[in-house]
N, C-alpha and C positions, 0 to 999 in steps of 0.2 A: 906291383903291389902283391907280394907274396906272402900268405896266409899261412899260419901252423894248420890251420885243418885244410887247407888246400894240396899243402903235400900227400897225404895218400891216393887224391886224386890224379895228380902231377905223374906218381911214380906208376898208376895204374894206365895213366897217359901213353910213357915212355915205355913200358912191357906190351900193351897192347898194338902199340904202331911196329914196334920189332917184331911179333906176330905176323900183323898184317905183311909187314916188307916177305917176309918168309913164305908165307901164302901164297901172295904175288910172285914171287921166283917160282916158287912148287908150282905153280899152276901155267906159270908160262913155260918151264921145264918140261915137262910130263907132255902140255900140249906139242912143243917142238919135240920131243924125242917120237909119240905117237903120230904125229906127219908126216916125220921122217923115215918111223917103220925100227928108232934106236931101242937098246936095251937099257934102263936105268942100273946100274951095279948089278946086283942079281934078279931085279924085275924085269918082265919084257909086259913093256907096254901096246895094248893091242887098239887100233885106229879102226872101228870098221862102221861105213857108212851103207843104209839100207835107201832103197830109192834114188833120188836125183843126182845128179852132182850139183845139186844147189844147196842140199845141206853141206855140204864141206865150206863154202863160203857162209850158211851160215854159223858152223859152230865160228869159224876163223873171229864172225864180228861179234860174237857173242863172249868170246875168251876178249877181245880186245876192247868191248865195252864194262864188261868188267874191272879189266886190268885199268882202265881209268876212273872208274870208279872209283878200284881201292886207293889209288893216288891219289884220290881227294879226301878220302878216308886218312891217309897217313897223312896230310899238309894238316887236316881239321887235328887231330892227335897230336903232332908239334907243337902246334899253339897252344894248345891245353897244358903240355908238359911245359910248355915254357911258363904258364901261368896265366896264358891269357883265357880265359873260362869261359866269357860268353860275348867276345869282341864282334867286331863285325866280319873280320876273315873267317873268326870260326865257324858264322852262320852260313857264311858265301859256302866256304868247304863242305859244312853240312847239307848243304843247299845241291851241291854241285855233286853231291854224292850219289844224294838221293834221285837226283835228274837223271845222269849215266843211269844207276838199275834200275829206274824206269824205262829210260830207252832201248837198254838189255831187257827186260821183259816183253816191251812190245815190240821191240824186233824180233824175237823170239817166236813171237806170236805172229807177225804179219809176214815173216818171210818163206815157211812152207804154204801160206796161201796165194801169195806171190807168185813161189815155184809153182804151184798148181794147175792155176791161170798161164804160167809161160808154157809150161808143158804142154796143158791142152789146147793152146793157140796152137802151138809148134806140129800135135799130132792131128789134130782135127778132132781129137774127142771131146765130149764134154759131160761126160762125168767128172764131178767133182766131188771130195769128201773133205769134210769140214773138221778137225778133231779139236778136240781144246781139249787142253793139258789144266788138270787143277792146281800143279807145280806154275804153270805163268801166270794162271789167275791169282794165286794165295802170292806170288811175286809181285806183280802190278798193286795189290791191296796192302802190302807190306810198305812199298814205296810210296805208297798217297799215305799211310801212318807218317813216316818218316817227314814228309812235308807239313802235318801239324808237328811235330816234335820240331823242327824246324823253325815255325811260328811260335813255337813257346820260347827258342832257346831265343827268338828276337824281342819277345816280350821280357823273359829275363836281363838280357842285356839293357833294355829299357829303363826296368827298374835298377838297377846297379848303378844306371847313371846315376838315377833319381836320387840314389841313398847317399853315393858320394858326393852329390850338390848339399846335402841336408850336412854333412860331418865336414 
């Protein structure tokens, strides 16, 4: 059911997911050239880890929670450009989005105090310091937004049925 006022939509659909795809390469790029220690063309990308070797495992899940993320991001953007607006995949995807950067935030957040705990098991100290980042907090508060938006786009869907049962 394709709308004359749903294409500027559609086409903003189909620019934005080619974004995202691009995003997504840039940032799994750059992370593999910086693990590896490569040059980009004329950048050198610099990898340099402070403390553990538990943050290296966690930037790794943190790039790769993301990077599924935005593949739910680009599936939810298909649908749109295809025309489907507020279907049920597109809320699943939307759904599914905002779950990954949730779980990229609170991973984010639970795994240097994880590391901390193993550390101080491992050396017998216990000192412990706690830091919180207002980057994972305004993250976590971002993605519970996105779970109402989420809930509206299933309440729109809702009503779309409704209107097309009425015509």
């Amino acid at each position: 059911m394709s709308n004359m006022s749903d294409d500027p939509i559609r086409r903003s659909a189909r620019r934005l997911r080619v974004f995202v795809f691009a995003a997504m390469s840039m940032i799994a790029l750059v992370y593999v050239a910086a693990r590896l220690n490569l040059q980009l063309a004329h950048a050198h990308v610099e990898y340099r880890l402070h403390g553990t070797p538990y943050e290296q495992w966690t930037a790794a899940g943190s790039v790769a929670l993301l990077l599924i993320a935005l593949f739910h991001l680009t599936r939810m953007l298909g649908l749109i450009a295809a025309g489907e607006m507020f279907g049920v995949n597109v809320v699943r995807h939307f759904r599914g989005f905002a779950s990954w950067l949730l779980a990229m935030a609170l991973f984010e957040f639970a795994a240097p105090i994880v590391a901390m705990f193993t550390a101080a098991s491992a050396s017998r100290s216990h000192l412990l310091r706690l830091n919180i980042d207002l980057r994972d907090a305004l993250t976590v508060a971002i993605t519970l937004l996105l779970f109402l938006l989420a809930r509206l786009l299933e309440r729109a869907r809702r009503l779309d049925d409704e209107m097309r049962e009425f015509v």
